[in-house]
N, C-alpha and C positions, 0 to 999 in steps of 0.2 A: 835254563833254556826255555823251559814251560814259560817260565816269567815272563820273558823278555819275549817269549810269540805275543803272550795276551798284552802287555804291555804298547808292543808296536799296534795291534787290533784294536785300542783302546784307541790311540793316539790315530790311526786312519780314520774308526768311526767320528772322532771327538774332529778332525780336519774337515771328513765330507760334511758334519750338522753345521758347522760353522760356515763352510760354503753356501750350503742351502739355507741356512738361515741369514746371509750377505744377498744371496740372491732373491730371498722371497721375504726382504723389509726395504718399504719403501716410505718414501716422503710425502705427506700431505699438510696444507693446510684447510681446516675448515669453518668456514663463515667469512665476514667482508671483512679485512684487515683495516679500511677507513672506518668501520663503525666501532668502535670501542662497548661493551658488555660489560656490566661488574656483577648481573647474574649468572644464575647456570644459563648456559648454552645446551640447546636441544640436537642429538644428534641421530639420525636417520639415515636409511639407507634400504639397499635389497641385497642380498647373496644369490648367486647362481650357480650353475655348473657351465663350466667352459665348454665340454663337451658336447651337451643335447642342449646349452642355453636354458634350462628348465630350473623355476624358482627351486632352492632348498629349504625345506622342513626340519628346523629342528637344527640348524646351524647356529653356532654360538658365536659371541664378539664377548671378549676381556679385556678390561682394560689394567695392564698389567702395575701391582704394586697397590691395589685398591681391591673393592668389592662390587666393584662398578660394570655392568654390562647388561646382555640381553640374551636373547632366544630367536630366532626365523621365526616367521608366522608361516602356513600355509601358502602365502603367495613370496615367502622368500623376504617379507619385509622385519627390519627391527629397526627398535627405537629406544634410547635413552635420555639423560639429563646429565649434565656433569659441569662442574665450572673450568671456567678457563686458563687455556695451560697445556705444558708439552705432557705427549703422555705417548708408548706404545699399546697400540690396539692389536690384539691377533683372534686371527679369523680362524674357525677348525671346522670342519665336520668331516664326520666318520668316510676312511676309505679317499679323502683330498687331502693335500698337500695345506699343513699348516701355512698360513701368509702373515706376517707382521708389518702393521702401518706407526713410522714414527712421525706422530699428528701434534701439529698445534692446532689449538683450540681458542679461536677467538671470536664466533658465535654461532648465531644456528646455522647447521648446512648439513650437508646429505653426502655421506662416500658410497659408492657404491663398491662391490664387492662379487668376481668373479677366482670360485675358487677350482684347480684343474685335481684329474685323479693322481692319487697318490702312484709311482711306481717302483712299487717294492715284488718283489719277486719270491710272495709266500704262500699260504694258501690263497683262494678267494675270500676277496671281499666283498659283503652284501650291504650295499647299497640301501638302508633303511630310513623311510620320510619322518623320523623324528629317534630321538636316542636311546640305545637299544635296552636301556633299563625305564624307559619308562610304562613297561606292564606294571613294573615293582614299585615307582616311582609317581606315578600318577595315582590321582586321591580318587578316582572314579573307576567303580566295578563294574564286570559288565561292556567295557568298549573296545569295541574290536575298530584296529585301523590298520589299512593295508593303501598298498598306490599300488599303480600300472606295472612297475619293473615287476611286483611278486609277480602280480598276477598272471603275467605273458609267457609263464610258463606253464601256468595249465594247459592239461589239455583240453583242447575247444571243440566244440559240438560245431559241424561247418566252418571249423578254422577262425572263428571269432571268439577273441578272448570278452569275456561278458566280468560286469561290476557282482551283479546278480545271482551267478551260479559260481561262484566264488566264494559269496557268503554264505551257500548253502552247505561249503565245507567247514565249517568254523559252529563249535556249539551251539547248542542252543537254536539254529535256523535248521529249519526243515521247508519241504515242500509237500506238494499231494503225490507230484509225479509228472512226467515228459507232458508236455502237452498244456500245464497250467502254469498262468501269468503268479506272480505275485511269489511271496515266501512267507511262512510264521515264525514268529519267535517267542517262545516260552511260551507255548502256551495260546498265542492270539492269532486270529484269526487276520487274512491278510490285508484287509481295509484297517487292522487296527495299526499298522505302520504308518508313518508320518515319512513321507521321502520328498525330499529334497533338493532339489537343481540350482545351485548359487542360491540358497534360499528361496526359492519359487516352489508350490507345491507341484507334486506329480501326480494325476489321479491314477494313471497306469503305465508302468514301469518299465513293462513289458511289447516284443514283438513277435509277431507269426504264435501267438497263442504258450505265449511263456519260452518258445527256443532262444532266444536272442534279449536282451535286457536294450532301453533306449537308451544307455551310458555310451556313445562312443569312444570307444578305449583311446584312441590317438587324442583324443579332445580332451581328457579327462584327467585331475591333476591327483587328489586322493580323494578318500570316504572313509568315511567313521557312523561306526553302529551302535549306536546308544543302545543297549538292552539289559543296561540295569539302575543305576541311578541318573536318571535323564535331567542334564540340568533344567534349571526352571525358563530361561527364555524358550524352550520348546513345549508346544500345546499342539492342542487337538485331536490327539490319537494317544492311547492307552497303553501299545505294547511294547515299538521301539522307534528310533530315529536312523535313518539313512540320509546321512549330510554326505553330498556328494558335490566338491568344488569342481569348476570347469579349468583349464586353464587359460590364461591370457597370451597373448602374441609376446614373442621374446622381441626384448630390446635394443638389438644388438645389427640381427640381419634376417632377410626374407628365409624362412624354412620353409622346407615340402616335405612330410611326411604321410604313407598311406599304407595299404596293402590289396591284393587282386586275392581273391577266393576261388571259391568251385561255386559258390552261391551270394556272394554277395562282395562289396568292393569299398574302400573307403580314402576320402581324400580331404587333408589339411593341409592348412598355408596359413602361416602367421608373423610376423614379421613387425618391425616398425613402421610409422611414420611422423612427419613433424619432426623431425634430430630426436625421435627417441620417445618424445613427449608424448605423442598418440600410439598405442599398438592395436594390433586388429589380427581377429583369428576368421579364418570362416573353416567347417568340416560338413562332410559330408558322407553319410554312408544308403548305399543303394544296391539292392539284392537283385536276382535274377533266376529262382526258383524253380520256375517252371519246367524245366528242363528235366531237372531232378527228380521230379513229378514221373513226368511223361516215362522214364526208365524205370516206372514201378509196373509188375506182372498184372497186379489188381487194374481193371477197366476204371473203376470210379477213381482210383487215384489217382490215374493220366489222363484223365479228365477234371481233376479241380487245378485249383489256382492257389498260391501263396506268395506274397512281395510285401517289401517293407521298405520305407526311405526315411531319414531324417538327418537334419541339415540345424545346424548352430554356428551363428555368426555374433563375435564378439567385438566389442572397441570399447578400449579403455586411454581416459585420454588425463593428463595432471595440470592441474593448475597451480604452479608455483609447488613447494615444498608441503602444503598442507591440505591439499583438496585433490581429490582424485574423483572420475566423475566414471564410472560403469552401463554400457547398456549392451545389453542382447536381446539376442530372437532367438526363437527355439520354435522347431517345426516337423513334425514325424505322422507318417501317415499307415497305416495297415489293410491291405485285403487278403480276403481268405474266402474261398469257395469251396465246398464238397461236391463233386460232379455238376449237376442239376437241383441238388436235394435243397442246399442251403447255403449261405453265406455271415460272414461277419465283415463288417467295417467301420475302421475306428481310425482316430486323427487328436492330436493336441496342436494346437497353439500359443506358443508364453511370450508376452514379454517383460522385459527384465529391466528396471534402472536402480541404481544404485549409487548413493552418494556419500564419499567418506570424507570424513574432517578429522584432523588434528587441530582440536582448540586448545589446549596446553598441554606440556609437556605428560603430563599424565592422565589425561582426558580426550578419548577417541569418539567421536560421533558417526554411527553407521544409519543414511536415510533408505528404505526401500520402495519401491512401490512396484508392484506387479498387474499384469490383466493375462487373464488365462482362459481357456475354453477347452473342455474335451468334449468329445460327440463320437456317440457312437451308433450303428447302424446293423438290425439284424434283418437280411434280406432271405426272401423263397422266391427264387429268377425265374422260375417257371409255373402254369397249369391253373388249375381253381385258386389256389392260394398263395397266390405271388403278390406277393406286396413287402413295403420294407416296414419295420419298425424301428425309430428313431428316441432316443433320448439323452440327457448330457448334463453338464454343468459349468452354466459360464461362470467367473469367478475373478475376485478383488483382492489385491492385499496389500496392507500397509502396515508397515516395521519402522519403529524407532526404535536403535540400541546407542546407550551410551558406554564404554568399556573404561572403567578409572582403576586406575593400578596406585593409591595411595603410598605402598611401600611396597618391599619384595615379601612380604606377609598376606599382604590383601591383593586380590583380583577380583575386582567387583564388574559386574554386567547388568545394569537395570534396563528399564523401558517401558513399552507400550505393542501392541501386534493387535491388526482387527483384519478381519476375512469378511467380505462381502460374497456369499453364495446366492446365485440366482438359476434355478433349476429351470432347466431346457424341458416346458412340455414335450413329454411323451404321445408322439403321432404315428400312425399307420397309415400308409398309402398306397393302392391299390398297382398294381405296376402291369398293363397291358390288356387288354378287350375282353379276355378269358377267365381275368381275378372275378372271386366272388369274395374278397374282401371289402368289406363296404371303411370308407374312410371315417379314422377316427380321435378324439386326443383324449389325454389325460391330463390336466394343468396339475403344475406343480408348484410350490411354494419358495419363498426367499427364506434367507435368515442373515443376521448378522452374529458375527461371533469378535467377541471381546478378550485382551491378557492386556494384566498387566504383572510385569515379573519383577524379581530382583536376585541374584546368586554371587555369594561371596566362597572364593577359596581362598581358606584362611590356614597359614600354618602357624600351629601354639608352640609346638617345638621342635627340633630336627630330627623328632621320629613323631607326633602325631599334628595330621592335619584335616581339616573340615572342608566338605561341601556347603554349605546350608544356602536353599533357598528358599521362596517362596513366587507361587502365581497365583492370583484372582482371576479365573474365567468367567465370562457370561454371554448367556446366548439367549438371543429373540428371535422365535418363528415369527414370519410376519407374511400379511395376504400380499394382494389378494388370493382367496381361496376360501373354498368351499368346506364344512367340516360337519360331517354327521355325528347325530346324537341319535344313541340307543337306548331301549326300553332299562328302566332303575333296574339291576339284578336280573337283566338278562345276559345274555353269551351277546361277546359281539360278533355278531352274525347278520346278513342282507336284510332277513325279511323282519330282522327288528329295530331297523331305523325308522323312529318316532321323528323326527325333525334336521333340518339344515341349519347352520348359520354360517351366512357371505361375511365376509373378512374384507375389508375395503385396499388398496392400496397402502402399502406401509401398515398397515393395523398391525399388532400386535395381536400371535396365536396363544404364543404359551411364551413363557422367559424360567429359564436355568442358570443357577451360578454356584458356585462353590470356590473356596481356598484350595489348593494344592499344594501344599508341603513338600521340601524333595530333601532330605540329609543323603550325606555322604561322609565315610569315616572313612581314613588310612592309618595304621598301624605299623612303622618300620620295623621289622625284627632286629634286623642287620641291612647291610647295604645292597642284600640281593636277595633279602624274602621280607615279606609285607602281607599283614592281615586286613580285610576291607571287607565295609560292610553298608548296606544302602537302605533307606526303605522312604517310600516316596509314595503318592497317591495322585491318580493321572484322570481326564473327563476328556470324553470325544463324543460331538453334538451330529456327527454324519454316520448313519450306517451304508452298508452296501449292503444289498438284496441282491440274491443269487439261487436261479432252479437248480442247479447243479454242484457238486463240491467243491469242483474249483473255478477260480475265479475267471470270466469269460467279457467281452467288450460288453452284450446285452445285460450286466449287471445294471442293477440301479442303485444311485444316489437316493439316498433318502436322509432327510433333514432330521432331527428331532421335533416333535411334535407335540398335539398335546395328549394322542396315544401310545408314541414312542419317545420315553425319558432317554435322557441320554447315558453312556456308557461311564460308570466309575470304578478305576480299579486301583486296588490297595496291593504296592508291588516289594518285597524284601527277598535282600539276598545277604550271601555272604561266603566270601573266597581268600583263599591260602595261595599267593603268589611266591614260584624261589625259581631263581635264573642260577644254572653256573657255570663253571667254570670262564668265569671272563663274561659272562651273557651269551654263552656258546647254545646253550639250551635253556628255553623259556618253556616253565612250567606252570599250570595252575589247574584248581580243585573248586568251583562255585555250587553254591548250593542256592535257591530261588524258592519262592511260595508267591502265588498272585489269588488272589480273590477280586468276581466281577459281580455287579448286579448291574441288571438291566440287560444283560445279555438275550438277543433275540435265535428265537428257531421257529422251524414254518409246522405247522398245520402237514397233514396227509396232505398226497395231488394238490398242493399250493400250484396256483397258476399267478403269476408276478406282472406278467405284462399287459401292459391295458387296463391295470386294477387299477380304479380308483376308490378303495378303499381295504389299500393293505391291510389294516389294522383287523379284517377281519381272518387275515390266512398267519395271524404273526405270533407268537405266545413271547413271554417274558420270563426271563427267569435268572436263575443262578451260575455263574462259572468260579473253576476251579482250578489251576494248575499247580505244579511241582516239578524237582526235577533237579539232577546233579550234570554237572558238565566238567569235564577234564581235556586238558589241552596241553600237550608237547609240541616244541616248536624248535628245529634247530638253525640258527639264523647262519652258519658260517661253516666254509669247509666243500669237500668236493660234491657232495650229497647235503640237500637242503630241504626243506620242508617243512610239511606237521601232519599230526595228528590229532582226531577230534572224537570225543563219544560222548553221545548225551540218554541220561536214563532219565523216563520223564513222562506223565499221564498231565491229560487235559478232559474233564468230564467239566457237563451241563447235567443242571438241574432246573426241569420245568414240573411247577407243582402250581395250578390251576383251584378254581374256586369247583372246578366240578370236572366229569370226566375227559371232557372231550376238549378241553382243556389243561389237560397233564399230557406231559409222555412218559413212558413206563412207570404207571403207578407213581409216578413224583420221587423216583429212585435217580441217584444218580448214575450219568450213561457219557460212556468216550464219546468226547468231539469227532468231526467226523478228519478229520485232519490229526486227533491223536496216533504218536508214532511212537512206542514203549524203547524202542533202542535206537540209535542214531549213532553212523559210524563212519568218517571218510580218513582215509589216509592219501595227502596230495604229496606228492618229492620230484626235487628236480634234482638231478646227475650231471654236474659241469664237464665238460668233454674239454676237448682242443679246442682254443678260441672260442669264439662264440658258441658251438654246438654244445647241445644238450639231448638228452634224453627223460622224459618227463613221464610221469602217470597219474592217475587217479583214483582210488577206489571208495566205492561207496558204497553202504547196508545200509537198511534201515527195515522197522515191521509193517506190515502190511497196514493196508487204515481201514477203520470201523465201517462194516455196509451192513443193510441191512438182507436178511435171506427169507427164502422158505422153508420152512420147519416141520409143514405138513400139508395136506392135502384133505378135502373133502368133498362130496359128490351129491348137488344137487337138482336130482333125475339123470340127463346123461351129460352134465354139465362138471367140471372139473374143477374148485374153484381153492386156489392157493391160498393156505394160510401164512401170514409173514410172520419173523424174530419183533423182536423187543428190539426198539429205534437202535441201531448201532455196536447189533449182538455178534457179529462175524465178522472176522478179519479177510482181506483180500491174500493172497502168498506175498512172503516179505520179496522185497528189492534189492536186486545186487544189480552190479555195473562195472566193468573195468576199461577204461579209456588210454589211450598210449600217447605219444605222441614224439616227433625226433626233430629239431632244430638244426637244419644245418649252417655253420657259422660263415661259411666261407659263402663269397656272392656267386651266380649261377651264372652272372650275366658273362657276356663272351669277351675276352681280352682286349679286342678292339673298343665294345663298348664303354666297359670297367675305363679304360684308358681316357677316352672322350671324356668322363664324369671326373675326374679325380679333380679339378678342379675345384666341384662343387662340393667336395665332402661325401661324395655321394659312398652309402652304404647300404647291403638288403641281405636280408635271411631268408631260407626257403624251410616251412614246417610244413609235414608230413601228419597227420593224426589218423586215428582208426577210432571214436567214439561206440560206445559196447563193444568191445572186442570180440565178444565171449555170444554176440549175439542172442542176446537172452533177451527171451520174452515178456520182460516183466510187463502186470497188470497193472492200468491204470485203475481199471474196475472191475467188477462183475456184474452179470447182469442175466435177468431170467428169459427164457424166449419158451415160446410154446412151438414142439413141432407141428407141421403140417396137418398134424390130424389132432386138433384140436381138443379130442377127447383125452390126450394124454398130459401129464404130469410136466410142466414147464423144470426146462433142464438150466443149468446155471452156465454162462458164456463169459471167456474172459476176453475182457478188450487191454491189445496193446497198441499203444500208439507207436511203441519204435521198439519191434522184434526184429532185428536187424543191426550186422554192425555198419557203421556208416562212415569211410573213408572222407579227409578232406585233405587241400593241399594249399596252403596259404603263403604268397611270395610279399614280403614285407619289407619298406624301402624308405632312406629319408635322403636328402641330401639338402 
C-alpha cells in the first residue's frame, strides 16, 4: 500500500514537472534566417525579474547537451558564442521558475529573457544578486557584496535604508561614531577608500555629517567592497573599493517607485522609451529636518538647521546589438548650521558617459569619461568673525577597459585610467559690515595621475585558481604654484624659509610612480569550503587633511607634493571559507597584516585652513595594522541575517630627525580611529506576508584620545599636563536599533482599489534607532570651570543620547 502511495506521488510530481516544463519551453529563432553563417553565431541578451522588472545578477543560460553558456552580469546582461543549430537554452536563477527556450540558431541576435518567482510553498526564499556559493567560489578574499533586497531590512536611522551604514556591519568596517562621514577598513583611514558611483569618483559619500550615505537606495542596483585583494583596474586609494552600480530604467514599462519619512522623502521613475531602445531613470531624495530640530529641549538645537537633497538622472540608449551609449548626472547638496555659532556646506556635481562595445564575440570595450566638482564651505553667520571659508576639488577622468574572456579559463581586463585633479583655491570672505576677517586665499596645485593595469582570473584546475595582476601608477604635481625652500637641516618651520620657487603653468613639481602587484589564490577544499589568500601593494597620490577625527565637509584635499610623498601600502590576508548545509549558512575566518609609509599626522595645535604651507604643521611617518575577522551568515529560512566580529589594532609610528618632530618618543601609538573589538549582529524575522521584524545590534571599543594625566601650578595659574598622543580610550559603544515592517498596505480600500490597476504596492516600517537610549561618546573633552584656577574636568560629548523613532511609508506601482 506504502508502495503504491509513493508510486502514485511519483507519478503526480513527474505529471505536474512535465506540465511546467510544456508550459515554460518555448520557440525561438535567432539571427536573420536570409543571411546564411558558417561561423559561430554570437548570442546576447538580458534576464530580468517579472516582478520588480530589475536586471538579475548571477542568473545563468545552459545550453543543454554541451558545455556552452554564461552568467548575468550586474546589469542582468550575458553573452556567448556557439555555432549554428537547434539547441534547448534554459534560464534559472535562484527562487524563479526554470524557463526553457527551444532555439535555432542561425546567426547573431539577442533573446531576451524575463524570468517570474518560483511558487512553491516552503520555507522562504532569499533572493540573492549573484549564486549563493560564491563566497566559496569566487577567487577574491576580502569582498563583500550585498544589493538593496538585504539591506531594506535594516533598521534605518530616520527610516532610510543607507549603502553606508550597512557596511559598517560586515568585518573589517568600522567608523569613529554618529555624527562622522566616511568609514575605515582594516585599518585605513577614511580618504583611503576609493568609492565609486557607476565608476565616477566620490569625494564625499556621506550626508547631514555621516547620518545618511548619498546612495539612494530606490536608485541603487548593488556594491561590492573590495578590502582585500583589490583587482588591478582599481587605483588611487590604498585601503578598500566601494563599487556602487546605479540602476538603469526597466525596459518593459513606466515605474514609480519612492517612500515618505518623518525627515526626508524620496522619488524614482524609470521606464522606457524609443520601443525599449532608450530607458531613462531620474530619482530623487529631499529631507525636511528642521522640524526634528525644533522638538529638541536644548535652545541651540532648535535653532540650527540640517537638509540634504540629491537627485540622479539616468539615459541609457543601444545602438544596434553591440553599442550601448550611457550618460548621467548626479547632483547632491548639504547644509548644516549650529544655532548662530557655525556652519557647514558642501555640494557634488558628476557627470557621467559611458560607452560600451562588443567588438567580437569575446572582446568587450568599456569607454569613460567623467567631470566632477565637490566644494565645500565652512561658514561663522554671525559677529567679528563671520566670514565663509571655501575650498574643493574640480576633477577629470578618463577610462579605457577592454574585457577578453579568451576561454572559460581566462578573464582578462586590461587598459589605461588618468585623473585630472585641479584644486579649488582656498578663500575666505568676509560676510557683513561687522566681520573682522580680512579676505584671503590660498592657491592650490593640479596633478595628473596615471594607471595602466592588466588582471587575469585564471583557473589551473577545478579546485585551484588565480588572480594575478598588475598596475603602473604615475603622478605629476604640476603649478602653477609657489613652493618654499628651508634652511639645509633645519626643522620645517616659517621662520626658516630661505627662498620661493614659482612653478609656471603645467610645470612639473615633483613626479611618483611605481608597479603594483595584486595576486590572488583560491583553494577548493570541497565544494562548500575554500582556502584564499591575497597579497597586493596599493599607492594613493591625494591625502585629506582633517582638524578633527572625523572626517568633516572643511577637510582638505591635498595632492602629493614635493613635501608630501604619496601613500604605499603593502596589504595580505588570508581566509578559511565553509557554507552548509545546502548554503544555508555562510561562514568564514580572515586574518589580514598591512604596512604603510608615508602615512601623515599633524604637529600639536595644527591649524589647517588658510595654511599655505602645510608642510610645516605635517610629520611623516610609519603605519601598521592587523587584525582577524569572522562572519556567520544565514541566507534562508524564517530568521535571516549575520553576524560580524573583528579583533584588530591600527598604530602609527612618527620618528622625526629631532624632538619636535616625533610623537611619543618615536614609539608606536593607536590610530585615532583604532577600535580593538568590533561587533554587530543584523537579523530579520519573516512574518505573514510581507511583514517583518528586524534588528540591529552593535559594540565596539572606545577610540584613542588624548587626556590629562596631571596638573601643575605656575603662581596662581593651573596649567594641564597631557597623555602621550593617543593614551586613553573614550567608554566603548553599544547601540540596539528595532524596527517592524508591516506587509500589508495602510492605504484605504477605496484607495487600494482605484491603484490595482497599476500594480500599485506599499509597506509601512516603524523603527526606534538606540533603543536603549544610550549615551554613547563621540568624544571627550577637557573644560575648565568657571573659576579658572581649578583643575579642567573631562566632558563627554554625545551626538545622539537619545532613542530616535522613525515611520517610513514605502510605495511602487
Amino acid at each position: 500500500m506504502q508502495k503504491g502511495i509513493r508510486y502514485l506521488i511519483l507519478l503526480m510530481l513527474f505529471s505536474v514537472s512535465m506540465l511546467t516544463y510544456a508550459q515554460n519551453t518555448k520557440e525561438v529563432m535567432i539571427g536573420d534566417p536570409s543571411k546564411t553563417s558558417t561561423g559561430r553565431a554570437r548570442v546576447q541578451g538580458k534576464i530580468t525579474s517579472k516582478e520588480d522588472k530589475q536586471a538579475l545578477f548571477g542568473a545563468t543560460v545552459a545550453v543543454k547537451g554541451t558545455n556552452i553558456g554564461g552568467v548575468s552580469d550586474e546589469n542582468g546582461n550575458y553573452e556567448f558564442s556557439i555555432a549554428p543549430g537547434r539547441y534547448e537554452f534554459i534560464f534559472q536563477f535562484v527562487g524563479k521558475e526554470t524557463i526553457t527556450y527551444n532555439v535555432q540558431v542561425v546567426g547573431n541576435g539577442r533573446l531576451d529573457v524575463t524570468l517570474v518567482d518560483a511558487s512553491v510553498d516552503l520555507d522562504e526564499v532569499l533572493i540573492e544578486g549573484e549564486a549563493e556559493d560564491q563566497n566559496v567560489q569566487r577567487i577574491s578574499a576580502g569582498v563583500n557584496r550585498l544589493n538593496i533586497k538585504e539591506i531594506e531590512s535594516l533598521p534605518a536611522f530616520m527610516g532610510e535604508v543607507d549603502v553606508v551604514k550597512s557596511l559598517q556591519s560586515l568585518p573589517g568596517v568600522s567608523t569613529v561614531g554618529e555624527g562622522a562621514s566616511g568609514f575605515n577598513v582594516r585599518g585605513g583611514r577614511t580618504d583611503q577608500n576609493l568609492i565609486l558611483q557607476d565608476g565616477a569618483i566620490l569625494f564625499n559619500a556621506s550626508h547631514v555629517l555621516g547620518f545618511f550615505s548619498t546612495f539612494n537606495p530606490d536608485a541603487t542596483e548593488t556594491f561590492s567592497l573590495y578590502k582585500g585583494n583589490m583587482p588591478a583596474q582599481y587605483g588611487g586609494r590604498i585601503s578598500s573599493v566601494l563599487d556602487v552600480t546605479m540602476k538603469e530604467g526597466n525596459s518593459e514599462k513606466v515605474k514609480v517607485r519612492g517612500g515618505l519619512g518623518m525627515v526626508a522623502s524620496r522619488l524614482v521613475v524609470d521606464g522606457p522609451l524609443n520601443g525599449g531602445r532608450t530607458r531613462f531613470l531620474v530619482a530623487g531624495r529631499s529631507s525636511y529636518s528642521d522640524w526634528v530640530l525644533s522638538q529638541a529641549r536644548n535652545f541651540d538645537v532648535q535653532n540650527s538647521a540640517a537638509r540634504f537633497h540629491d537627485v540622479n538622472l539616468k539615459l541609457s540608449h543601444r545602438f544596434g546589438t553591440k553599442n550601448k551609449l550611457t550618460a548621467s548626472y548626479y547632483r547632491s547638496g548639504d547644509f548644516f548650521r549650529f544655532t548662530q555659532d557655525f556652519g557647514f556646506e558642501w555640494d557634488s556635481d558628476i557627470f557621467n558617459f559611458n560607452w560600451q562595445s562588443s567588438i567580437t564575440d569575446k572582446l568587450i570595450s568599456s569607454t569613460r569619461f567623467v567631470k566632477g566638482v565637490y566644494k565645500s564651505t565652512l561658514f561663522d553667520p554671525s559677529g567679528i568673525d563671520a566670514a565663509e571659508v571655501a575650498n574643493g576639488m574640480d576633477y577629470y577622468q578618463a577610462n579605457q577597459t577592454f574585457f577578453y574572456n579568451p576561454s572559460d579559463k581566462h578573464n582578462i581586463n586590461f587598459g589605461v585610467d588618468f585623473v585630472r585633479y585641479d584644486g579649488l583655491n582656498e578663500t575666505a570672505t568676509p560676510i557683513g559690515p561687522d566681520s573682522g576677517i580680512p579676505a584671503e586665499t590660498v592657491f592650490k596645485e593640479q596633478g595628473n595621475e596615471y594607471g595602466f593595469f592588466v588582471n587575469d582570473e585564471i583557473t589551473l584546475t577545478k579546485d585551484l585558481a588565480l588572480s594575478v595582476g598588475l598596475r603602473y601608477s604615475m603622478f605629476e604635481n604640476r603649478g602653477p604654484y609657489d613652493v618654499f625652500q628651508y634652511a639645509d637641516g633645519a626643522q620645517r618651520l616659517v621662520e626658516n624659509i630661505t627662498d620661493t620657487i614659482s612653478y609656471g603653468e603645467g610645470d612639473v613639481i615633483a613626479r611618483y610612480d611605481g608597479f603594483e602587484p595584486r595576486i590572488g589564490l583560491r583553494f577548493k577544499i570541497d565544494e562548500e569550503s575554500s582556502i584564499k589568500a591575497s597579497v597586493n601593494r596599493t599607492r594613493q597620490y591625494i591625502h585629506t587633511l582633517s582638524n578633527s577625527t572625523a572626517a568633516t565637509p572643511t577637510d582638505i584635499l591635498q595632492l602629493s607634493n614635493s613635501y608630501l610623498k604619496p601613500l604605499v601600502s603593502n596589504n595580505a590576508s588570508i581566509g578559511y571559507f565553509k557554507n552548509f548545509k545546502d548554503n544555508l549558512w555562510e561562514t568564514s575566518v580572515e586574518a589580514y597584516i598591512r604596512d604603510i609609509d608615508n602615512l601623515l599626522d599633524y604637529k600639536d595645535f595644527v591649524d589647517l585652513l588658510l595654511n599655505n604651507h602645510l608642510e610645516t604643521d605635517l610629520l611623516a611617518g610609519k603605519g601598521r595594522a592587523y587584525g582577524l575577522e569572522l562572519y556567520v551568515k544565514k541566507n534562508r529560512g524564517a530568521m535571516t541575517g549575520w553576524l560580524s566580529y573583528t579583533l584588530s589594532r591600527t598604530e602609527i609610528q612618527i620618528e622625526g630627525e629631532n624632538l619636535d618632530e616625533t610623537i611619543n618618543n618615536g614609539e608606536w601609538y593607536p590610530a585615532n580611529f583604532d577600535r580593538t573589538h568590533n561587533f554587530s549582529w543584523v537579523s530579520k524575522v519573516q512574518l505573514r506576508g510581507q511583514s517583518s521584524f528586524n534588528w540591529n545590534v552593535v559594540y565596539s571599543t572606545g577610540r584613542p584620545i588624548n587626556g590629562i594625566v596631571t596638573n601643575y601650578r605656575i603662581g596662581s595659574t593651573v596649567v594641564p599636563h597631557f597623555s602621550e598622543r593617543n593614551e586613553f580610550r573614550i567608554p566603548d559603544y553599544f547601540r540596539i536599533d528595532l524596527s517592524f515592517t508591516f506587509g500589508r498596505d495602510i492605504l484605504k480600500a477605496e484607495t487600494r482599489k482605484k491603484l490595482e490597476g497599476r500594480n500599485y504596492s506599499g509597506t509601512l516600517t516603524i523603527g526606534i534607532y538606540n533603543i536603549l537610549s544610550r549615551k554613547n561618546a563621540f568624544s571627550v573633552f577637557f573644560r575648565r570651570p568657571d573659576d579658572l584656577s581649578l583643575i579642567p574636568r573631562p566632558h563627554r560629548l554625545t551626538v545622539l543620547g537619545a532613542a530616535f523613532p522613525n515611520i517610513t511609508y514605502n510605495f511602487k506601482f
